[in-house]
C-alpha positions as CSV (number, residue, x, y, z in Angstrom):
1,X,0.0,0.0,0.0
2,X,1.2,3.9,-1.1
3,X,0.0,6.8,-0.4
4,X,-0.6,8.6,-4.3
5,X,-1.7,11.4,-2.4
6,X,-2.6,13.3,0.5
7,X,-4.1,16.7,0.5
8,X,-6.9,19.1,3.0
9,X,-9.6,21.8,2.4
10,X,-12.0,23.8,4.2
11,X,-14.4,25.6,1.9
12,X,-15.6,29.3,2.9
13,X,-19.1,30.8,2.1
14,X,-18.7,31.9,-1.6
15,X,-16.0,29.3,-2.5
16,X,-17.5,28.3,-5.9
17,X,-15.1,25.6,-7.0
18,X,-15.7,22.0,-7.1
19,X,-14.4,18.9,-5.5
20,X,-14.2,15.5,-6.7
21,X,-13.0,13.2,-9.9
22,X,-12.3,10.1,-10.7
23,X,-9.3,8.1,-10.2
24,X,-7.9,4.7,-10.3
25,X,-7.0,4.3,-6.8
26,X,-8.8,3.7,-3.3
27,X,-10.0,7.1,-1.7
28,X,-10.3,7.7,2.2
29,X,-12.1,11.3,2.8
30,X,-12.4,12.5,6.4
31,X,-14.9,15.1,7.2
32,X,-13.7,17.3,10.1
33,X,-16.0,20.4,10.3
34,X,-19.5,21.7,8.6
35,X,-22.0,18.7,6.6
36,X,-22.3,18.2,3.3
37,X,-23.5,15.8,0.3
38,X,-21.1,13.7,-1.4
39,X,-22.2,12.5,-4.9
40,X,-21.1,9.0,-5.5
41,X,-22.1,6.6,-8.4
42,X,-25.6,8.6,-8.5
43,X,-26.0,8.5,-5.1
44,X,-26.3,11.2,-2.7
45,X,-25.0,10.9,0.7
46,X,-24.8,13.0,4.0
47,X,-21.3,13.7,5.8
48,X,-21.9,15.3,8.6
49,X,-18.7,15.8,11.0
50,X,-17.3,13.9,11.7
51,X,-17.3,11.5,8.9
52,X,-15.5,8.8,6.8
53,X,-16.2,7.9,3.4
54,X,-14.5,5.3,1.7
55,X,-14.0,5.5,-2.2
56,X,-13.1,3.2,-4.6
57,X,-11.3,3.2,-7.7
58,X,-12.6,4.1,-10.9
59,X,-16.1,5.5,-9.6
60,X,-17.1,9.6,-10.1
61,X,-17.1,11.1,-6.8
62,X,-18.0,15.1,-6.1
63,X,-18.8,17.0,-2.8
64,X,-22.1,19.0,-4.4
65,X,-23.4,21.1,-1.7
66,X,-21.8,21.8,1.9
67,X,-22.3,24.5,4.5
68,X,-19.5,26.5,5.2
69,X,-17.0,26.5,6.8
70,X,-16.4,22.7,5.7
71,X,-13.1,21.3,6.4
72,X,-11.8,17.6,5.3
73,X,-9.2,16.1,4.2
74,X,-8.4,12.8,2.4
75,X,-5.7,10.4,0.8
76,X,-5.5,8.1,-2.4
77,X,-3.9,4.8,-2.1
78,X,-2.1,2.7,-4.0
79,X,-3.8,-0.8,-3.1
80,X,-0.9,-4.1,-3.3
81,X,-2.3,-7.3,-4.2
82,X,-1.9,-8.3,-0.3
83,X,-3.7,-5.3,1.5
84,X,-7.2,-5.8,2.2
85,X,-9.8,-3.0,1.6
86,X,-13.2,-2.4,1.7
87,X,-15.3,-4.2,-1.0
88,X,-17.8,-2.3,-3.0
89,X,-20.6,-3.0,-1.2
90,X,-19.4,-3.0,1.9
91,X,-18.3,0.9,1.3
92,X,-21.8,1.5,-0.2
93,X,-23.1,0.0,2.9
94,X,-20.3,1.9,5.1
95,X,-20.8,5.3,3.1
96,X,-24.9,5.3,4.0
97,X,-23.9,5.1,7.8
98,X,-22.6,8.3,8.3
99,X,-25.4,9.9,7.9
100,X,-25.8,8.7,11.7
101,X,-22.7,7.8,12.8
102,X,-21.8,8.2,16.5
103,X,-18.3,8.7,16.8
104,X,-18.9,9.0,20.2
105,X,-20.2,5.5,20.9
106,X,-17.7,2.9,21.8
107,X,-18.5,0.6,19.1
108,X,-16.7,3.7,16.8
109,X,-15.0,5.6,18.7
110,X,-11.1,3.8,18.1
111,X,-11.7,4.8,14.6
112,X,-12.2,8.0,15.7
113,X,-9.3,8.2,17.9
114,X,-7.3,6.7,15.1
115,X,-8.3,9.2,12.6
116,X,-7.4,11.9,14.8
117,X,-4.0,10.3,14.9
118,X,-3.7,10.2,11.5
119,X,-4.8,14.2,10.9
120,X,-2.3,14.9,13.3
121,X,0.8,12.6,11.9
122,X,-0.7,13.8,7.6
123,X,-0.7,17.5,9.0
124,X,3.2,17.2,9.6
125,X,3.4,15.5,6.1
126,X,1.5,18.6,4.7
127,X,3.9,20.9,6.5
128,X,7.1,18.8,5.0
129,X,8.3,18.2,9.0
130,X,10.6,16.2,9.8
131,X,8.9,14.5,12.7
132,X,6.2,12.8,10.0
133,X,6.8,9.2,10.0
134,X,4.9,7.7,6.9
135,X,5.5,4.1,8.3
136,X,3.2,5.2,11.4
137,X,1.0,6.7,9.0
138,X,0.2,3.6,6.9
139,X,-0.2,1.3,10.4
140,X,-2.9,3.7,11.0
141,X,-4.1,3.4,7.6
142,X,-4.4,-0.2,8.0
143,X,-5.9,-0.2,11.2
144,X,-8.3,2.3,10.2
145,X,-9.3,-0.4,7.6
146,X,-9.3,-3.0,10.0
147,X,-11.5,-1.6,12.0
148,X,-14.2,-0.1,9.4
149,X,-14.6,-4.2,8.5
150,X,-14.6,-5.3,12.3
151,X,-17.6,-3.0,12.9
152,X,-19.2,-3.6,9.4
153,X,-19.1,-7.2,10.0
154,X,-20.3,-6.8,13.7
155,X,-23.3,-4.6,11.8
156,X,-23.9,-7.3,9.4
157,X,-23.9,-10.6,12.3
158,X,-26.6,-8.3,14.0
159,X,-28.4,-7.8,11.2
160,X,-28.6,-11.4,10.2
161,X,-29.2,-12.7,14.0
162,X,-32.3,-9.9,13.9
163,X,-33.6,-11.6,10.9
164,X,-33.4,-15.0,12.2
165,X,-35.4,-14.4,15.2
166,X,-37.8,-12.5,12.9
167,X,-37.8,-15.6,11.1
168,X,-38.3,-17.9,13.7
169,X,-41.0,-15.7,15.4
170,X,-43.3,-15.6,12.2
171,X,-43.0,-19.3,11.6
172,X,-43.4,-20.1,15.0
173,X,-46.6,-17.4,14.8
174,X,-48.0,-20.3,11.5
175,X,-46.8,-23.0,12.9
176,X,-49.3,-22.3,16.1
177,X,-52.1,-21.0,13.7
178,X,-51.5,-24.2,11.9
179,X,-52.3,-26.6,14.8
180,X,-55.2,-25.3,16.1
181,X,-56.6,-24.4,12.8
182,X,-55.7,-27.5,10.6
183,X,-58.9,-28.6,9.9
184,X,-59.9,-24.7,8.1
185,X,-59.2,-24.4,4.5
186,X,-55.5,-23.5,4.5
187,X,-53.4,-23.0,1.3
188,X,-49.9,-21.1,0.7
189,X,-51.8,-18.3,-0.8
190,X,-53.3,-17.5,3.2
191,X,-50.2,-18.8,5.0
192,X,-48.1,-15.9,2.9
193,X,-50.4,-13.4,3.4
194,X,-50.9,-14.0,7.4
195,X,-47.3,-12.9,8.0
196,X,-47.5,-10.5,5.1
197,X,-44.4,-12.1,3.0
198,X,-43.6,-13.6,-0.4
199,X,-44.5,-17.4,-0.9
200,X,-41.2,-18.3,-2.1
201,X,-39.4,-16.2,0.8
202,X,-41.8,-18.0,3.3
203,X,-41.7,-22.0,1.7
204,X,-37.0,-21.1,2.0
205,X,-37.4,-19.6,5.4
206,X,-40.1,-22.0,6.9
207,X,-37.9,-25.1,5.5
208,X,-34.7,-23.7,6.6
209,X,-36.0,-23.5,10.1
210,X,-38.3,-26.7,10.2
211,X,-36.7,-29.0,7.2
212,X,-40.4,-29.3,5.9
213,X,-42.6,-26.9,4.0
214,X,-45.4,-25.4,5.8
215,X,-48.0,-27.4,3.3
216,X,-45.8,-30.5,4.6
217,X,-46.2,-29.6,7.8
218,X,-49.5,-29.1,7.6
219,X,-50.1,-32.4,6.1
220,X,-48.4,-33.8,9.0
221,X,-50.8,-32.4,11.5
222,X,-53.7,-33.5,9.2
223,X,-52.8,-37.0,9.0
224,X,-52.1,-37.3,12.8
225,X,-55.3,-36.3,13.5
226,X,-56.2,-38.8,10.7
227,X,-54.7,-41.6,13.1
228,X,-56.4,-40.4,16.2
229,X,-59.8,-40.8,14.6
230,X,-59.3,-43.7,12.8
231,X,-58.0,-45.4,16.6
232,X,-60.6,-43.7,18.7
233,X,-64.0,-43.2,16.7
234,X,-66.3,-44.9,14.1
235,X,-66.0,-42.2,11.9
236,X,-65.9,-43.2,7.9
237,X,-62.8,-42.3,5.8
238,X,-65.2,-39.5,3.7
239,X,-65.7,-38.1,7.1
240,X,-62.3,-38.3,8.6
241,X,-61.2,-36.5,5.8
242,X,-63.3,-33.5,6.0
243,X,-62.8,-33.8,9.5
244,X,-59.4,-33.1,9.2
245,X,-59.2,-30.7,6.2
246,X,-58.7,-32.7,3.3
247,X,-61.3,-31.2,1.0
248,X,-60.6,-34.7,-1.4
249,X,-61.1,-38.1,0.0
250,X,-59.1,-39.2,-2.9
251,X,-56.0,-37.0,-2.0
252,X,-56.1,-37.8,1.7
253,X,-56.3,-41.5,0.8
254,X,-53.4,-40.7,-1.5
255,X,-51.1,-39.1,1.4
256,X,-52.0,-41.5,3.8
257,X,-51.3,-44.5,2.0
258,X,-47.6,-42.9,1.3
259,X,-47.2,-42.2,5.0
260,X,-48.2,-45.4,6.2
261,X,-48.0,-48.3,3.5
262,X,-51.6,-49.0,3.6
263,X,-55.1,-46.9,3.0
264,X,-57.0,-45.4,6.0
265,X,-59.3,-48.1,6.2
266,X,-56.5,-51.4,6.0
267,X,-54.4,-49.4,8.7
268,X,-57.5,-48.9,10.5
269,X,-58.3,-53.0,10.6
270,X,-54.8,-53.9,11.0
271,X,-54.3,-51.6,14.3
272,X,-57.4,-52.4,15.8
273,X,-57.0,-56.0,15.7
């Protein structure tokens, strides 16, 4: 990793020029005073200060409005096959959180106290002192780096551990309906619509969770209380089956007879005997 350049503005009311380009390198821009939007691949995004954007190479980038006075600086690197960087989506993903970014909150603020190292250390590179150690300067870098991923994978296990349990609570949520309700006219079509979600996205989570589908599931609960009946009561086959909502004698025979080996009313002999 090399540092292509390093360079720091602050913009005062009536500055008319622009900032931004394009460039093959990776871009880290550090907000330090005022708010503004930065305009990135078409997208529009808040920097209040403090804030870190990360850029990368090859996509149009231009800071299009901003109260004054706003102050930033930022550097272009030259990225080595071995140095790890943000991906694409994880700067889009990184870039829309600054909008709200608490610098403050522990969970951020070692980047901030890193950044402030690094203004401190590129401010004596600006200024051509001798003190500035660029070795120092790229550990920061990289930890800066290192840390942007720590907390964007953090973000990303919390987001997927939210969705689980959202998951699990709205199949849980059909799996209850579905058990006291399995004799009622139930299709995918009602199921999907109960918890408000795709079919497809509900027949992936609900098997994923389960290892059935919910009309398998619901089968299952049909066909036990197929058995009970057929052990405990009288009842005929037709009326077992509407009993238990089968709305076709024919498919419930069907289904039973590949659960069990045998149709309702052979099982029903063979057991009682």
């Amino acid at each position: 990793m090399q540092i292509r350049m390093f360079n720091h503005h602050t913009f005062h009311s009536g500055y008319k020029g622009k900032s931004g380009g394009i460039h093959p390198y990776f871009e880290i821009l550090y907000v330090t005073q005022g708010k503004a939007l930065l305009e990135w691949m078409g997208n529009q995004y808040e920097i209040p200060s403090p804030s870190l954007c990360i850029l990368t190479p090859n996509t149009p980038h231009q800071i299009v409005q901003f109260q004054t006075p706003f102050s930033f600086w930022y550097i272009e690197l030259d990225i080595g096959e071995g140095d790890a960087f943000p991906t694409i989506e994880q700067a889009i993903h990184w870039n829309r959180l600054q909008k709200v970014a608490d610098y403050d909150s522990d969970e951020l603020r070692p980047i901030k106290q890193t950044l402030d190292a690094l203004s401190m250390a590129l401010e004596l590179k600006h200024r051509d002192d001798n003190r500035y150690d660029e070795e120092i300067v790229m550990l920061d870098i990289r930890k800066t780096v290192r840390l942007i991923q720590n907390d964007l994978r953090y973000r990303l296990q919390a987001v997927s551990e939210a969705n689980d349990k959202s998951s699990r609570d709205f199949i849980q949520t059909l799996m209850r309906h579905m058990e006291t309700s399995y004799y009622e006219p139930i299709d995918l079509a009602r199921l999907s619509k109960r918890v408000h979600l795709n079919s497809s996205y509900l027949v992936r989570a609900f098997k994923h969770e389960t290892g059935v589908t919910p009309m398998q599931y619901l089968n299952k609960l049909r066909l036990s209380a197929a058995i009970s009946y057929l052990v405990n009561t009288d009842m005929g086959v037709q009326q077992i089956a509407e009993a238990t909502g089968f709305n076709s004698i024919h498919y419930f025979s069907r289904l039973f007879k590949r659960k069990y080996g045998s149709s309702p009313q052979q099982w029903r002999l063979a057991n009682r005997k």
